[in-house]
N, C-alpha and C positions, 0 to 999 in steps of 0.2 A: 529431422528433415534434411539436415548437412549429411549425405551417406555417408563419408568417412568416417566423423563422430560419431553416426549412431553406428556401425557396425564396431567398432573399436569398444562404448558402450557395452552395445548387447552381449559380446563375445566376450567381454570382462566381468559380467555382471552376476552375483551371489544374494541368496537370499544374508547370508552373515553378513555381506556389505551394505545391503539396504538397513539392517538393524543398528549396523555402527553408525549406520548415519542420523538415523531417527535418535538415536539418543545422544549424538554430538549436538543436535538440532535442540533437543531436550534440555539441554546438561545445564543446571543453575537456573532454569526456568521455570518451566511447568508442563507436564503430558499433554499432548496434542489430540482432542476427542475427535478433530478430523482427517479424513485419509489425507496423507501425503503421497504424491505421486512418486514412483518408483524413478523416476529419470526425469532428468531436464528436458526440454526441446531444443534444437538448435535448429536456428532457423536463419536461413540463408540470407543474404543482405538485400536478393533484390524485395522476398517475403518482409525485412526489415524496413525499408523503405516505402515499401506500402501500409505497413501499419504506423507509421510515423506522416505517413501523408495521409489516411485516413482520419487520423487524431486530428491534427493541423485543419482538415477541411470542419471539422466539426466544434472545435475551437474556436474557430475564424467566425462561424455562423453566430456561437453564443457571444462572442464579442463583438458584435453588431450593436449600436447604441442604441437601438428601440428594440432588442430583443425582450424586454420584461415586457413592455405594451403589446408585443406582436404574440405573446404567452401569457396574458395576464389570465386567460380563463382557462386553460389547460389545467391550474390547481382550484378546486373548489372553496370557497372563499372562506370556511371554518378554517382548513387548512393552512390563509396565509398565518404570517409568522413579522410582527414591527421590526423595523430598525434593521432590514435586511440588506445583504450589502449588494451592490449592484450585480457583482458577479462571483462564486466561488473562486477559492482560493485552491480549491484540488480539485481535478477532474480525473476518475478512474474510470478506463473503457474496459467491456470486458468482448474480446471478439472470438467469433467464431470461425474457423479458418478452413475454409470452400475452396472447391477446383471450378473455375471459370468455363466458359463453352469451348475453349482451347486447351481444356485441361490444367491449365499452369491455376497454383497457389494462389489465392486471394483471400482479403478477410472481412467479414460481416460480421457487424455491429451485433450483438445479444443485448448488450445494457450498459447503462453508464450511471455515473454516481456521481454526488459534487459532495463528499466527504473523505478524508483520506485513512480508508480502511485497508489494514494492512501494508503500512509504507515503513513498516518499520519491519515488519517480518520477510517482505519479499528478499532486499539485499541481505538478509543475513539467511534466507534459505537459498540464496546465489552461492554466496559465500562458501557455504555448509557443504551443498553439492561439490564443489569442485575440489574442497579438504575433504570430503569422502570418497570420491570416486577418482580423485588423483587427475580431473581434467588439465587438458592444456592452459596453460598461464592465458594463452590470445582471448579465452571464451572469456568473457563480460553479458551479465542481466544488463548493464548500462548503456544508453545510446548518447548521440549528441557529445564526445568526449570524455562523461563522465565517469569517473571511478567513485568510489567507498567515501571517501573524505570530502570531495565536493557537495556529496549526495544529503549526505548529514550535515553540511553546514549551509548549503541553501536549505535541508527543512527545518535547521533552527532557523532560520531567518523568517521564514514565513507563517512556521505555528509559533516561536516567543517574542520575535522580532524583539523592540526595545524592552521588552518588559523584562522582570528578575526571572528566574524559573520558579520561584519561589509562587509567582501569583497566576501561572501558568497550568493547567491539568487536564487529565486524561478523564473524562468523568463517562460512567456508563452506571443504568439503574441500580446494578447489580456485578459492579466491575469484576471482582475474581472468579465468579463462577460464567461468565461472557464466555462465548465457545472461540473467541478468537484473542483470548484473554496472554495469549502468547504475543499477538503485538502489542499488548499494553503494554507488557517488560522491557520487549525490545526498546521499542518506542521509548520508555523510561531510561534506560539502558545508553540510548544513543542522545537525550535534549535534558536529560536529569529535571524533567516532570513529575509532579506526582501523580498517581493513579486514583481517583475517587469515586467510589458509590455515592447514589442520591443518596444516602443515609448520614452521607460524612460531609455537606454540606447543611448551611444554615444562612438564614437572609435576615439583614438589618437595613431596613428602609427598601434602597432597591439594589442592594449590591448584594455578593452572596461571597461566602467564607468558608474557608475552613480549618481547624486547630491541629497542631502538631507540636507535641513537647511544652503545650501552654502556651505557646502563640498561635497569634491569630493572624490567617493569610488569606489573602482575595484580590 
């Protein structure tokens, strides 16, 4: 969307360098069964700043202190879930990016989510991009100041916070064969989590566990 960048892009761009890249993106991990896009987006600050006051407005609403009362029937009541915490811990928008009655860039909501899927593969498919296509050092996925190092130690903080990483995990029904099974690595990779299938846990009373080299951790 930044013309300079993408014409700079497009007029550099090889089918040999999109391979180099998928498999720098690959390397030590695992084959990616979904399409990965061909190029980044760059996207202009004032388009930046609307998607960041978009988020912000929709934040603002769910952090409302009667919002669970003002939403209690929205989930059908088999559905709820005890011991729920008042409010997620991740919020991921996913928007769709519209020309307004003026023409000009704007973004609309498609869906959002309160788990944090894929927060460990976006910055390393930041990253990957810009060592394969040789972009400018200025381009950053990060807003709000941050870089690489921040990004990873605010999310240990809020997926291990005090806990060891040890009692800490990534659990999914069927975790390695998960079609987005490439952030469970990352993920691993970046908070030194384990990765677990329901199969590789086990429940004593009301806690649940799981063994590694003969111990037991939960």
């Amino acid at each position: 969307m930044i013309s300079k960048y993408r014409g700079q892009f497009n007029s550099s761009f090889t089918e040999q360098k999109y391979k180099s890249f998928l498999k720098i993106l690959e390397s030590g991990l695992t084959s990616i069964p979904f399409r990965v896009a061909e190029t980044p987006v760059f996207i202009p600050s004032d388009l930046q700043k609307k998607l960041i006051d978009a988020g912000e407005e929709i934040i603002k609403l769910i952090k409302q202190p009667d919002f669970k009362a003002l939403t209690k029937d929205a989930i059908p009541s088999n559905w709820n879930v005890p011991n729920e915490n008042e409010h997620p811990h991740f919020l991921t928008f996913d928007f769709g990016i519209c020309k307004d009655a003026n023409g000009l860039l704007t973004p609309k909501l498609i869906e959002m989510q309160g788990f944090p899927s894929l927060y460990g593969f976006q910055p390393e498919l930041g990253r990957v991009y810009k060592e394969s296509y040789e972009l400018p050092a200025a381009l950053t996925p990060f807003f709000n100041g941050f870089d690489e190092q921040k990004y990873v130690s605010l999310l240990k903080r809020v997926i291990i916070g005090d806990y060891a990483s040890q009692e800490v995990a990534l659990m999914d029904i069927d975790a390695p064969n998960q079609k987005t099974a490439i952030d469970f690595l990352i993920t691993q990779k970046y908070l030194g989590i384990k990765i677990l299938s329901l199969t590789d846990i086990f429940k004593e009373g009301n806690a649940l566990f799981y063994k590694e080299e003969g111990k037991k951790y939960g």
